[in-house]
VODO-390612 format. One record per atom (N, C-alpha, C): residue in one letter; atom name; x negated, y negated, z negated. Coordinates in steps of 0.2 Angstrom, whole numbers. Layout:
! VODO-390612
+------+------+-------+-------+-------+
| code | site |  east | north |    up |
+------+------+-------+-------+-------+
|    A |   CA |     X |     Y |     Z |
...
+------+------+-------+-------+-------+
END
This chain:
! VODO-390612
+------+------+-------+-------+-------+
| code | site |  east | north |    up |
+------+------+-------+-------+-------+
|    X |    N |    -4 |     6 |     0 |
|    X |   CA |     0 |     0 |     0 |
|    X |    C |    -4 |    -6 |     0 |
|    X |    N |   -12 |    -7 |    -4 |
|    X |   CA |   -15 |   -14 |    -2 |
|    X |    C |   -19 |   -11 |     2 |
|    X |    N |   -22 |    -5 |     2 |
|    X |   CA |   -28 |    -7 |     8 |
|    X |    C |   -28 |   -12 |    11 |
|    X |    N |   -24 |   -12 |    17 |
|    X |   CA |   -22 |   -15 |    22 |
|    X |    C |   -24 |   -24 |    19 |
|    X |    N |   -22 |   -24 |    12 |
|    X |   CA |   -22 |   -34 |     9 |
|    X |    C |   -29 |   -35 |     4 |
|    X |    N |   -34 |   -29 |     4 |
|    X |   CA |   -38 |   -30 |    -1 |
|    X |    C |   -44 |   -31 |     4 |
|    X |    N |   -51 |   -31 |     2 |
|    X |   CA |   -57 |   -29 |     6 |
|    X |    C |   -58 |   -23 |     3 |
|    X |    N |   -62 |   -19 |     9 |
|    X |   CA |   -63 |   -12 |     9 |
|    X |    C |   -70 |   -10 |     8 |
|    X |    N |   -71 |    -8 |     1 |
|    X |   CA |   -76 |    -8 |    -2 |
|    X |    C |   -81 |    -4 |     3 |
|    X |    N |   -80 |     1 |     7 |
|    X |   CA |   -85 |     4 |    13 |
|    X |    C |   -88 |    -2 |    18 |
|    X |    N |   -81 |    -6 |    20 |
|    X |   CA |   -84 |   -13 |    26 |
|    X |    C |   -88 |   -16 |    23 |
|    X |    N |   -89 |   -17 |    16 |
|    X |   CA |   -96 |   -21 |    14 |
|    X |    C |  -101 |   -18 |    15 |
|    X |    N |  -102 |   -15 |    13 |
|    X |   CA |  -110 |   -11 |    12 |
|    X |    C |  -110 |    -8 |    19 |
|    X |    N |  -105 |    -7 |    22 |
|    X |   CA |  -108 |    -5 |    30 |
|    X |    C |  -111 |   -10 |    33 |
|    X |    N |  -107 |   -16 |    33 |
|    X |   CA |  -111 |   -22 |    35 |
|    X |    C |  -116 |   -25 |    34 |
|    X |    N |  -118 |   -24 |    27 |
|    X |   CA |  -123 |   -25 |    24 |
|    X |    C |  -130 |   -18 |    27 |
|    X |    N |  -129 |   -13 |    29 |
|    X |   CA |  -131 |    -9 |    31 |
|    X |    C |  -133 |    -9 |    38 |
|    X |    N |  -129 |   -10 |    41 |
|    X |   CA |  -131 |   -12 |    48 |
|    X |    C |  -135 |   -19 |    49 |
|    X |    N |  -136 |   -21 |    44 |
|    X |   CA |  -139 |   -28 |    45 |
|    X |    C |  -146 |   -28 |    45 |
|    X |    N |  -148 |   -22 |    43 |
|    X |   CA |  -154 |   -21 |    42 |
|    X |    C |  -159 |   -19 |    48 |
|    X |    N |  -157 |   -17 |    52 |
|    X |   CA |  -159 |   -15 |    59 |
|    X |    C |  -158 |   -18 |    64 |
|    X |    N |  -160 |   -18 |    69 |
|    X |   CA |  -157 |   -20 |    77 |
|    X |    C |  -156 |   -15 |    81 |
|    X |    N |  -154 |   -16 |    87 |
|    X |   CA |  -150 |   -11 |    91 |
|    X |    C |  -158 |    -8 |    91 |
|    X |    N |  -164 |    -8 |    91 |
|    X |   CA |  -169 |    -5 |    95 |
|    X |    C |  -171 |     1 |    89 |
|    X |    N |  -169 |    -1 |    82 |
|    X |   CA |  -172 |     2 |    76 |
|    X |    C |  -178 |    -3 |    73 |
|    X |    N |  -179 |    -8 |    74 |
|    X |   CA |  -187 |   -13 |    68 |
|    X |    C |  -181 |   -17 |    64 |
|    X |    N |  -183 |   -14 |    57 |
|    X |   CA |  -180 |   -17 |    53 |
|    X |    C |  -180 |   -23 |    53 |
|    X |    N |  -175 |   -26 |    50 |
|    X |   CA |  -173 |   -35 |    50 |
|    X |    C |  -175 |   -38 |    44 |
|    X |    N |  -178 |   -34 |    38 |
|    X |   CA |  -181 |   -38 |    32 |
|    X |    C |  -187 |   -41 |    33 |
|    X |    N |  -185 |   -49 |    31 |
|    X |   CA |  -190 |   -53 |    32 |
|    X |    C |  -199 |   -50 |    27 |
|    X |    N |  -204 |   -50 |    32 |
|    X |   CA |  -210 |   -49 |    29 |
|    X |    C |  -208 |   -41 |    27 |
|    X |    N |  -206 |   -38 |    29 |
|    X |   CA |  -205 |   -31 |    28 |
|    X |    C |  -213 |   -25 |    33 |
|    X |    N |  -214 |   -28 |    40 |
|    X |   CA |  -220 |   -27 |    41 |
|    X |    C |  -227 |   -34 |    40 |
|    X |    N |  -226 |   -35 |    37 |
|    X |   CA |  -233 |   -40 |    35 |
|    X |    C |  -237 |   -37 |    31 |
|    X |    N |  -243 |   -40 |    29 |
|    X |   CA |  -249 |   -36 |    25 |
|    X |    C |  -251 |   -30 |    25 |
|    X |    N |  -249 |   -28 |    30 |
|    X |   CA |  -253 |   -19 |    30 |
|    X |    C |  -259 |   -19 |    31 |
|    X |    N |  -262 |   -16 |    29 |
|    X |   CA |  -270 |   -15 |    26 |
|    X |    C |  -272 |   -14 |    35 |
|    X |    N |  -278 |   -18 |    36 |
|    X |   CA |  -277 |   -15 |    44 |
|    X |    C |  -283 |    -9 |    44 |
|    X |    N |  -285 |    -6 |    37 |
|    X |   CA |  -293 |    -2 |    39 |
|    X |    C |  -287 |     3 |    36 |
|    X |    N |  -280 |     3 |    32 |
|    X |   CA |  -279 |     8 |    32 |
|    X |    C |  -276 |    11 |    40 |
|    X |    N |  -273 |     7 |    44 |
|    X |   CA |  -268 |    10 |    51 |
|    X |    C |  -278 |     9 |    56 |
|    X |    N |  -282 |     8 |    53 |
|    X |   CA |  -287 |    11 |    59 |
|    X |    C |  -288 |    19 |    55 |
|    X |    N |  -290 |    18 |    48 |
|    X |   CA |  -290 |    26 |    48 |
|    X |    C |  -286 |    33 |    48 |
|    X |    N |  -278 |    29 |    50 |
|    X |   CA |  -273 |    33 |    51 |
|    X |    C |  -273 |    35 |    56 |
|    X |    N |  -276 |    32 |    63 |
|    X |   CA |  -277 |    33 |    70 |
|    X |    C |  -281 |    36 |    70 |
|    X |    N |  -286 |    36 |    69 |
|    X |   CA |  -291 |    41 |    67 |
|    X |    C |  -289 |    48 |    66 |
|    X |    N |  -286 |    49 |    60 |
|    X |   CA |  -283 |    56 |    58 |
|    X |    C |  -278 |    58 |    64 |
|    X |    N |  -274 |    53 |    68 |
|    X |   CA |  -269 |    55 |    74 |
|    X |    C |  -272 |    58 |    77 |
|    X |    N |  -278 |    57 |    80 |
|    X |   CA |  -281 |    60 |    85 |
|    X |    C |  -282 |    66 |    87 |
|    X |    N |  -281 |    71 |    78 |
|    X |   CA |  -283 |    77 |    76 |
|    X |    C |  -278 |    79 |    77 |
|    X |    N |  -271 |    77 |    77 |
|    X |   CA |  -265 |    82 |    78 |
|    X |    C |  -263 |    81 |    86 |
|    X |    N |  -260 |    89 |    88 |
|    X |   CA |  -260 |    91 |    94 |
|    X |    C |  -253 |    88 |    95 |
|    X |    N |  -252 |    82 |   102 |
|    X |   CA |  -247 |    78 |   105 |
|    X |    C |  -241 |    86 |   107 |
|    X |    N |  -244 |    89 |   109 |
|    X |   CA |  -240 |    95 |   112 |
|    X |    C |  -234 |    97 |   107 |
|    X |    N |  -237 |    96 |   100 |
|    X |   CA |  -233 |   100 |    92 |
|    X |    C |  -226 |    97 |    92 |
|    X |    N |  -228 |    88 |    93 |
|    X |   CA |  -223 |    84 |    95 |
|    X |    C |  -216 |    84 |   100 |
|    X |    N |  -218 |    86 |   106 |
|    X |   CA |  -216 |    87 |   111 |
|    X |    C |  -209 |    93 |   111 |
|    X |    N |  -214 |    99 |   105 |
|    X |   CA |  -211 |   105 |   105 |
|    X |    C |  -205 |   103 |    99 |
|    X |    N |  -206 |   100 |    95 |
|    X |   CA |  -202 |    97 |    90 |
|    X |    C |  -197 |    91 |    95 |
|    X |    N |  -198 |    88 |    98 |
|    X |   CA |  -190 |    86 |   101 |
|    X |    C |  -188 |    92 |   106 |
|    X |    N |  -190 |    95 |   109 |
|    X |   CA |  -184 |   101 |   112 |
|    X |    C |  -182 |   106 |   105 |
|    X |    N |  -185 |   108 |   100 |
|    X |   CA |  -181 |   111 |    96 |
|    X |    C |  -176 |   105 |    92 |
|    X |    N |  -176 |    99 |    93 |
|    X |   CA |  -171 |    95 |    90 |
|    X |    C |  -165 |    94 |    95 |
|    X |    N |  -168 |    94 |   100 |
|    X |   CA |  -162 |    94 |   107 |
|    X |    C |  -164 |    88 |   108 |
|    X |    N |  -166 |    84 |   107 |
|    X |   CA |  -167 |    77 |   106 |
|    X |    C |  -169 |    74 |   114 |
|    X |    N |  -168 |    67 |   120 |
|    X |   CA |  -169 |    68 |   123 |
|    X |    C |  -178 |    62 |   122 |
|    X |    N |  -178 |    59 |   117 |
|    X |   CA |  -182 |    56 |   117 |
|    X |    C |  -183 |    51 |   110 |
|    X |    N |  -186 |    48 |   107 |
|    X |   CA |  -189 |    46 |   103 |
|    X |    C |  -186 |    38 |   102 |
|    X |    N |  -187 |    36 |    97 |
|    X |   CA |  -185 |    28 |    95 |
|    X |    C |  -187 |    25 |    96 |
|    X |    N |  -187 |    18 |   101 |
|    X |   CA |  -189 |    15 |   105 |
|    X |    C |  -194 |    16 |   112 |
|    X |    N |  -192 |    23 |   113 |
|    X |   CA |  -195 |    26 |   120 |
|    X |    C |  -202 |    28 |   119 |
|    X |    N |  -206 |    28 |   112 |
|    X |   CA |  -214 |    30 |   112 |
|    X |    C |  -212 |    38 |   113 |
|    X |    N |  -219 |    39 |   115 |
|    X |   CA |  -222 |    45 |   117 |
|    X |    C |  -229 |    46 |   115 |
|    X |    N |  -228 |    54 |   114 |
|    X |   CA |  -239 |    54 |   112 |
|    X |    C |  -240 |    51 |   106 |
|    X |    N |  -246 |    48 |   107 |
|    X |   CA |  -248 |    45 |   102 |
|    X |    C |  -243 |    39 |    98 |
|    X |    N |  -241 |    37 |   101 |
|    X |   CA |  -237 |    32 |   101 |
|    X |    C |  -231 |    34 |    97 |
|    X |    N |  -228 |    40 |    99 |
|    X |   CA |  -222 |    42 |    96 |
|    X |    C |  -225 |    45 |    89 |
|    X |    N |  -233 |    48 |    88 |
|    X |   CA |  -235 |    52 |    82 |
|    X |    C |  -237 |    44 |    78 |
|    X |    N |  -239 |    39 |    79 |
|    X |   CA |  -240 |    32 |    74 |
|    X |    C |  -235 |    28 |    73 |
|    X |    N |  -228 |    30 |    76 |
|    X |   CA |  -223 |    26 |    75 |
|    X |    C |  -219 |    32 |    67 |
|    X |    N |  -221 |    37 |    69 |
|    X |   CA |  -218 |    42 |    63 |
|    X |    C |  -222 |    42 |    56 |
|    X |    N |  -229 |    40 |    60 |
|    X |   CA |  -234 |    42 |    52 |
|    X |    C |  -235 |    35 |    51 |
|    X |    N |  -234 |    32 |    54 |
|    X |   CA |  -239 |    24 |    50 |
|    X |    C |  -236 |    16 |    52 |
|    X |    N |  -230 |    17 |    54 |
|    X |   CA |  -225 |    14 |    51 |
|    X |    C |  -221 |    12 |    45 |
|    X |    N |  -221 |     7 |    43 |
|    X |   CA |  -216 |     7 |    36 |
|    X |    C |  -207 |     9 |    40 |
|    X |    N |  -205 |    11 |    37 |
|    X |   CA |  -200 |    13 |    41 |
|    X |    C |  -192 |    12 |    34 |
|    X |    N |  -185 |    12 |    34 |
|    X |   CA |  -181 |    12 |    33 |
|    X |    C |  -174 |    16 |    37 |
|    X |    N |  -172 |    19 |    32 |
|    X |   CA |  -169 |    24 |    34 |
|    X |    C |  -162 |    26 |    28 |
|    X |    N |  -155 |    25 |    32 |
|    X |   CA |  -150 |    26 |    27 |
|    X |    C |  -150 |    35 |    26 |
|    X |    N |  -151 |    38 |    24 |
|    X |   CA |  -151 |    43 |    18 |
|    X |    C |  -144 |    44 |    18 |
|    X |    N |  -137 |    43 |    15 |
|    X |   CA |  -130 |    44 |    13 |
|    X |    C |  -128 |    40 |     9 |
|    X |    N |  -122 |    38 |    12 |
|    X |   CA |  -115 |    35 |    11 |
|    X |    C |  -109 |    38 |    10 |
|    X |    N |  -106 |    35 |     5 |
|    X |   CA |   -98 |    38 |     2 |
|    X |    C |   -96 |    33 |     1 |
|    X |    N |   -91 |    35 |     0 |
|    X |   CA |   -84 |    29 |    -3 |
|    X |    C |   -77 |    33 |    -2 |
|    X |    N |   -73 |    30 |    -7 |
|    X |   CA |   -66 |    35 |    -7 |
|    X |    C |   -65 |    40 |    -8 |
|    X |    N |   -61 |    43 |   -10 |
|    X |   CA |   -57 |    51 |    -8 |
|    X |    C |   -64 |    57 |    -4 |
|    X |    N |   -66 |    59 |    -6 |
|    X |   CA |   -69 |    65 |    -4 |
|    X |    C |   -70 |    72 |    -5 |
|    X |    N |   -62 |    73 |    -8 |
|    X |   CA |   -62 |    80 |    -8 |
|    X |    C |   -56 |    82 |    -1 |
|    X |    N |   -53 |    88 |    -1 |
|    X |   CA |   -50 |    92 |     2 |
|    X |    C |   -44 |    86 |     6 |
|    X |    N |   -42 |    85 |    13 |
|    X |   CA |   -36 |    83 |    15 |
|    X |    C |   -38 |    75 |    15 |
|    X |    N |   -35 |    70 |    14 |
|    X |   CA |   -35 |    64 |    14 |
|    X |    C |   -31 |    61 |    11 |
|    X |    N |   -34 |    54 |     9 |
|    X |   CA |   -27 |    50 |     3 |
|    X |    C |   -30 |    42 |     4 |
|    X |    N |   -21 |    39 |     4 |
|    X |   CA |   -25 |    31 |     8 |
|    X |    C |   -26 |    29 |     1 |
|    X |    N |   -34 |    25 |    -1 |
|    X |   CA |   -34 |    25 |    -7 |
|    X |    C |   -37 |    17 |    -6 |
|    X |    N |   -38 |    11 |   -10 |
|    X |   CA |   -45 |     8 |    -9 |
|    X |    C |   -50 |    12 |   -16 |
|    X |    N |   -55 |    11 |   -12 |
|    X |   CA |   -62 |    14 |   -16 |
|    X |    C |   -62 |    10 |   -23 |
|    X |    N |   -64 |    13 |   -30 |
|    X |   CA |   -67 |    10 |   -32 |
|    X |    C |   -74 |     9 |   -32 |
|    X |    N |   -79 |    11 |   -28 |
|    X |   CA |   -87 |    11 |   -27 |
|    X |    C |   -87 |    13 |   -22 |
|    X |    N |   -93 |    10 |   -18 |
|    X |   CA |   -95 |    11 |   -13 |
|    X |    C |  -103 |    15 |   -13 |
|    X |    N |  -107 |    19 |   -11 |
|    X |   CA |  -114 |    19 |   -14 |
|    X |    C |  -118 |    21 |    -6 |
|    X |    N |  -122 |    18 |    -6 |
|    X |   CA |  -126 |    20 |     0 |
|    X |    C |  -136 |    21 |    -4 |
|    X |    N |  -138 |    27 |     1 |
|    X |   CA |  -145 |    30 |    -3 |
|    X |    C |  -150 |    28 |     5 |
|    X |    N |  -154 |    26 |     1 |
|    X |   CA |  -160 |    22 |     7 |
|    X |    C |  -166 |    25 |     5 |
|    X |    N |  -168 |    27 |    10 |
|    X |   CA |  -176 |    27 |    10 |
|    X |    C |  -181 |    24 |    14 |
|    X |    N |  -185 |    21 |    10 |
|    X |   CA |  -189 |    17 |    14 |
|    X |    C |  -196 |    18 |    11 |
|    X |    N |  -201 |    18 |    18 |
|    X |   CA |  -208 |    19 |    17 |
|    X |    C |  -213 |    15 |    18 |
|    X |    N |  -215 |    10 |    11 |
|    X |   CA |  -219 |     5 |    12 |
|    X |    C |  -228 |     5 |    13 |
|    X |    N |  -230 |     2 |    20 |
|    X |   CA |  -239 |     5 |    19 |
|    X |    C |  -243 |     0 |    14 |
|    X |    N |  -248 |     4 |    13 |
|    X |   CA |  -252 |     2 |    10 |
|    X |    C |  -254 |    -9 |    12 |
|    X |    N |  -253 |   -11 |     7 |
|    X |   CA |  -256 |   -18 |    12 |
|    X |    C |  -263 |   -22 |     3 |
+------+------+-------+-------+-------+
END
């Protein structure tokens, strides 16, 4: 009976979630990649060079996957996974979440993030 006249505890935090990203995936928090150590991301390159690009390859066909975020490949796809700070929604709920459905408003909203900050 209010949903429809209340705000919807899920539309915030969605919006707020979506806001984090752009359509390509580089996060939108300000100074979120600034001050990375830059002798740590030389000697993460370093260590890239020792892993086999082919491991990669065979890891998106077992995903079905047609290709990677923001189009990297190689090595480029293997330093966007290991040595990037990255952010990533984890899981969201809100409302009713057992058996069937029920018009409710939520009283909580809860979103789980994980995010990988580099060494700076």
């Amino acid at each position: 009976m209010f949903a429809t006249s209340t705000k919807r505890y899920i539309g915030i935090p969605g919006l707020l979630l979506a806001s984090l990203k752009d359509g390509g995936g580089r996060v939108l928090i300000p100074n979120f990649y600034d001050d990375v150590d830059p002798e740590f991301l030389d000697m993460g390159v370093k260590l890239l060079e020792h892993i086999d690009v082919g491991e990669l390859e065979a890891l998106k066909e077992e995903l079905g996957i047609a290709g990677f975020v923001g189009g990297v490949s190689g090595r480029e796809a293997l330093k966007a996974l290991y040595l990037n700070p990255s952010l990533n929604i984890s899981g969201l709920y809100s409302g009713y979440t057992g058996k069937g459905s029920k018009t409710i408003v939520p009283a909580e909203a809860v979103a789980k993030l994980d995010i990988r900050l580099l060494r700076s």
